[in-house]
N, C-alpha and C positions, 0 to 999 in steps of 0.2 A: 782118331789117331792119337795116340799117347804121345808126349812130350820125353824125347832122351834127351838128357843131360851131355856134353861134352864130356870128357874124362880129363882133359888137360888144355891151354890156353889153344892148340890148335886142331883141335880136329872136331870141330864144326861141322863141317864138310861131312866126315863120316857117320856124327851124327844126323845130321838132316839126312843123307841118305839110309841109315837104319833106318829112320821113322819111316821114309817114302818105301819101302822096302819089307818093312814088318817083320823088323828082326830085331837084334841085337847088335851093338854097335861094335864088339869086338869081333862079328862078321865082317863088319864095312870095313872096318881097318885090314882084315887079312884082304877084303876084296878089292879094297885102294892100293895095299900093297906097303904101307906104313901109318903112322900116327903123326905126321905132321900137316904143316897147312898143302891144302890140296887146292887145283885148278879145275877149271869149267871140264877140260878136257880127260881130266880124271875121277870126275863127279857125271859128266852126263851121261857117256857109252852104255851105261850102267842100268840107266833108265829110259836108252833109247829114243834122248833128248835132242833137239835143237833148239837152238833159241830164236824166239819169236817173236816182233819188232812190233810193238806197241808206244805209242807214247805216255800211255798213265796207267799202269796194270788194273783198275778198274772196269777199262774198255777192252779188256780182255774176253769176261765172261768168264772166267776160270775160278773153280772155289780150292782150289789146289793149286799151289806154283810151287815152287822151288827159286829162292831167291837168295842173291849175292850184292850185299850192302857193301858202302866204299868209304872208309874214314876221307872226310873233305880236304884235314890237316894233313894227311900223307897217303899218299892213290898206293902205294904198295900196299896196306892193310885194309883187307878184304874180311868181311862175314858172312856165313850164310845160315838161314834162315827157312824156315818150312810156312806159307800161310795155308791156312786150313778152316776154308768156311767163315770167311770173317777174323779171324782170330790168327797173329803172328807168335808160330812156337820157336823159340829161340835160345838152341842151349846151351847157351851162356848166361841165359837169364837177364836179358837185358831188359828193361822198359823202352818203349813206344818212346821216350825224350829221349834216353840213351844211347838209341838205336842209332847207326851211322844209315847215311840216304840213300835208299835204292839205287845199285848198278844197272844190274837185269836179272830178268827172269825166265824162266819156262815153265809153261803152263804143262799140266801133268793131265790126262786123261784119264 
């Protein structure tokens, strides 16, 4: 899975779904329906998600998730995030300390 880039501070969301997706991310935006910050509820239908109640996404089993990080300092700022095999692609380019702490996730088949 290649790594897309955001195009602007908000649309993460349509990035992570490009990647999950294997496209292009100015597809995801027509298919979200704009370029701004988007919800679980406009990111999952997409992928035929629900989300799935783990306590540590380790004990998951999944080498694919689709995840949405929470700024601690203010619960309205939301991220998301693609893990893939070990490895969190995040495009915004954040580092592993930078990263805000996991909300939830769904596990992708």
């Amino acid at each position: 899975m290649q790594l897309i880039k955001q195009i602007n501070g908000t649309t993460c969301g349509q990035a992570c779904l490009a990647m999950l997706l294997n496209t292009i991310i100015e597809d995801t935006i027509e298919l979200v329906g704009h370029d701004n910050v988007t919800s679980d509820e406009e990111i999952c239908p997409h992928l035929q998600l629900k989300a799935e109640k783990y306590c540590n996404p380790k004990d998951s089993g999944a080498n694919v998730r689709l995840q949405l990080h929470q700024n601690p300092e203010d619960t309205n700022q939301k991220h998301w995030t693609v893990y893939y095999f070990g490895k969190t692609l995040d495009p915004a380019g954040f580092s592993d300390k930078k990263r805000w702490p996991l909300l939830k996730f769904w596990n992708i088949r």
